[in-house]
C-alpha positions as CSV (number, residue, x, y, z in Angstrom):
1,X,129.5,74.6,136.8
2,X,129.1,77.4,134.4
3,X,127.5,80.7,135.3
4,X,126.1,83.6,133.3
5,X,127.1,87.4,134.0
6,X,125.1,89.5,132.5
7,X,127.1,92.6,131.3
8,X,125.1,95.9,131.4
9,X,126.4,97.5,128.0
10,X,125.1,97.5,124.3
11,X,128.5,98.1,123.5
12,X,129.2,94.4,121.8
13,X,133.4,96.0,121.9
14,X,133.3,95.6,126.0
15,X,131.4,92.3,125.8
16,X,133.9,90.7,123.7
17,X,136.6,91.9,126.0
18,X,135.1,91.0,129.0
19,X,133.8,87.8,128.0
20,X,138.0,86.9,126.4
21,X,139.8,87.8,129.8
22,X,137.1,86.1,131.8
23,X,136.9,82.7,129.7
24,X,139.4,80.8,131.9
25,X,136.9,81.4,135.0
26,X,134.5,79.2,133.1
27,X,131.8,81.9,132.7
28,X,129.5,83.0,130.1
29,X,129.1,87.2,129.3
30,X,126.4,88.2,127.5
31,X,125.1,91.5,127.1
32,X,121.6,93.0,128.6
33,X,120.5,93.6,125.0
34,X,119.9,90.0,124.8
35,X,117.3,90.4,127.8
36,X,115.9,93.6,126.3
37,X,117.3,95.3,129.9
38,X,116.8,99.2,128.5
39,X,119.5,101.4,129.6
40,X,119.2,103.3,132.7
41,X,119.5,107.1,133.6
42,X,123.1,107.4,135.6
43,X,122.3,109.8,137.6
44,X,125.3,109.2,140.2
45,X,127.6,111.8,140.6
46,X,131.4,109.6,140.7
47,X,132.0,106.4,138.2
48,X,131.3,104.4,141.4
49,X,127.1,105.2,141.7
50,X,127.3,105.1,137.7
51,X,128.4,101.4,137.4
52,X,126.8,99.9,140.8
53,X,123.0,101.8,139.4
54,X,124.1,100.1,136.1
55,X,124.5,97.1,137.9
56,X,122.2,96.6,140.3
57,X,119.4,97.5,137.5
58,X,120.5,95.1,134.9
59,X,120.5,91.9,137.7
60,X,117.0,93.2,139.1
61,X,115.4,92.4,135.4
62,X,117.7,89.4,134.6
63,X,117.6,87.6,137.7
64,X,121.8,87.0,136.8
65,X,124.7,88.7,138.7
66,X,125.8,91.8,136.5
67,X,128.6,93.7,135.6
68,X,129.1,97.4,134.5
69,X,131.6,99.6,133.9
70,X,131.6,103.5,134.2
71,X,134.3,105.1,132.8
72,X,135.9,108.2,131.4
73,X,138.7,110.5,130.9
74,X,139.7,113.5,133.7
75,X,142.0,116.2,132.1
76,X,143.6,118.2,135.3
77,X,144.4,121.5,133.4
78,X,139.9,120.9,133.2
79,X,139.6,119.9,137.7
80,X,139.1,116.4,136.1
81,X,136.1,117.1,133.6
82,X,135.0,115.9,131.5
83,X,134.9,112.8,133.9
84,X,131.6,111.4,134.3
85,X,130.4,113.2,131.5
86,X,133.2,112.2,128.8
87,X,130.4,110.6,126.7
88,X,127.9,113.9,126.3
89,X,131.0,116.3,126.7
90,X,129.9,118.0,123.6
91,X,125.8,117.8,124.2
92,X,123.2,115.5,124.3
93,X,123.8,114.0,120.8
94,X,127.9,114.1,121.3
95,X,130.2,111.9,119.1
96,X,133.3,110.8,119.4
97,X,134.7,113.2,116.8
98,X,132.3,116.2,118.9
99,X,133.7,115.0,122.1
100,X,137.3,115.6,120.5
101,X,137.1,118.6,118.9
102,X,135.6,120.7,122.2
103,X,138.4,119.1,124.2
104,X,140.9,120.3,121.4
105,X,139.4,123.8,121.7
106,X,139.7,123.9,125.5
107,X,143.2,122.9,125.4
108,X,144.5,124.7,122.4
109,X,146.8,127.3,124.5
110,X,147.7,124.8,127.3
111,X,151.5,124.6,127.0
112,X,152.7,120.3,127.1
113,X,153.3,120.3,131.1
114,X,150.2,121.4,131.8
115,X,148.0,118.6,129.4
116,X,148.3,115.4,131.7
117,X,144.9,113.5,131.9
118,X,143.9,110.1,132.9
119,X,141.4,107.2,132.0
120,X,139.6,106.0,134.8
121,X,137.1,103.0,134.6
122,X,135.1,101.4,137.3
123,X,134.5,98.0,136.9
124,X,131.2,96.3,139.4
125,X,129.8,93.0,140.1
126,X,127.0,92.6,141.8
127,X,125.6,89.0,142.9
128,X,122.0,89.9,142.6
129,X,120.1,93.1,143.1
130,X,120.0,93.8,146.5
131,X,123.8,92.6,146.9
132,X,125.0,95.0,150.2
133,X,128.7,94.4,148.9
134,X,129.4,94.5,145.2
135,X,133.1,94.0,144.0
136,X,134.3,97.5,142.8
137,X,137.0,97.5,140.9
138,X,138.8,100.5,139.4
139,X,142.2,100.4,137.0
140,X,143.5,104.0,135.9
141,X,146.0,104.9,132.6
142,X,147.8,108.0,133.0
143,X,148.6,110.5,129.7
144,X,148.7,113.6,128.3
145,X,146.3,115.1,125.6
146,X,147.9,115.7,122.3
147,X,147.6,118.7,119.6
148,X,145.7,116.7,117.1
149,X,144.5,113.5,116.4
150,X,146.0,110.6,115.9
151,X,145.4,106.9,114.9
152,X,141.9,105.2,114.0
153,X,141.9,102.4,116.5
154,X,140.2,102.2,120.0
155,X,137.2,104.7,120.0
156,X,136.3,107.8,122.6
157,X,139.3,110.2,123.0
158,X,141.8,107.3,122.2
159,X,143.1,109.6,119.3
160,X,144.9,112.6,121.3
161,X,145.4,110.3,124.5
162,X,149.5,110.3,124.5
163,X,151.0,106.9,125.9
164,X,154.6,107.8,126.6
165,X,155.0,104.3,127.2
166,X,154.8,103.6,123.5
167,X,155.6,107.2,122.2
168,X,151.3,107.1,120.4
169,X,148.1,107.7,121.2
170,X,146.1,105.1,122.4
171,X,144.4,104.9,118.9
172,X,147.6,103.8,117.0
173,X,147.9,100.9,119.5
174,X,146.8,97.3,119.0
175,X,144.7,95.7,120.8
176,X,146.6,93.5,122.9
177,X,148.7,96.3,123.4
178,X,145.8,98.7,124.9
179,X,144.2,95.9,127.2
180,X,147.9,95.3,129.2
181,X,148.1,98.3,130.2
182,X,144.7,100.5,129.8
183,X,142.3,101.9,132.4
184,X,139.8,99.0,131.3
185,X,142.3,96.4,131.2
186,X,143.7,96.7,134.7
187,X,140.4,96.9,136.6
188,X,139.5,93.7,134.6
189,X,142.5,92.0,135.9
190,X,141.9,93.2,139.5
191,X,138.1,91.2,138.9
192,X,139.4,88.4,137.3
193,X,141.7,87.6,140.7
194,X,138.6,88.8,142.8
195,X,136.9,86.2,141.0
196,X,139.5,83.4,140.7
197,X,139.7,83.9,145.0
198,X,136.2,83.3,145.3
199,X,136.2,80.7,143.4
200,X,138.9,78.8,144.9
């Protein structure tokens, strides 16, 4: 039988990706917009309390099991910032190209060994609201921050995040190329066997 996940995001880029690697499991994604589920103030302090307060407030209003994801990029040269914060790293009313540019000013002397960083993103399924043991799942992609931008693909700090893997940033890769081997596409992989085992 069918079942519906609701996926606490407006961002219609992780629904469709969620809802493509999760279609052989026979279950429906839609996002929280389409239960007018407002978003929620992620006041945890790791990726881990961001996704499972994500979570566990968009099954409370929608009755469904949920998923969120919380993630970010952690620069060591910067003790991992700007981590939890990568999406406001340059304010309140940060943009990408905001986010960038301050992260290019804070690395502008850093010599190349010292400019490694990583994307990090939690992934969480919770059952219902009160579920007392979600399934966390978290997939990291290690880098190194570039000079300068480049490549218009992806979005966040996908421009100066170096894949030595494919000698490009993360923006000048496709699609299918980003999801086999990005922070986002191994933690779904990691739920999609979760869920396959449980559903076996």
């Amino acid at each position: 039988m069918k079942q519906t996940f609701v996926l606490a995001t407006g961002n219609q880029g992780k629904v469709k990706e969620l809802a493509r690697m999760l279609a052989p499991l026979d279950i429906d994604i839609v996002p929280q917009s389409d239960y007018q589920v407002e978003e929620v103030p992620e006041t945890g302090t790791t990726f881990v309390e961001n996704a499972i307060i994500k979570a566990r407030h968009a099954a409370k209003i929608t009755g469904l099991p949920a998923i969120a994801d919380d993630s970010g990029l952690a620069v060591d040269f910067l003790d991992g910032a700007p981590g939890i914060y990568s999406a406001r790293y340059s304010g309140e009313q940060a943009t990408d190209a905001s986010n960038i540019n301050k992260l290019l000013r804070e690395m502008a002397d850093i010599p190349e060994s010292q400019r490694a960083a990583r994307f990090i993103c939690v992934l969480v399924l919770m059952r219902h609201a009160d579920d007392p043991t979600p399934i966390i799942c978290q997939g990291e992609w290690h880098g190194t921050i570039t000079q300068q931008k480049s490549g218009t693909a992806g979005f966040g700090y996908d421009p100066v995040f170096w894949v030595e893997q494919h000698q490009c940033t993360s923006a000048e890769l496709s699609p299918e190329q980003k999801n086999a081997i990005s922070h986002r596409g191994l933690a779904l992989q990691q739920l999609t066997y979760k869920l396959q085992l449980a559903n076996d």
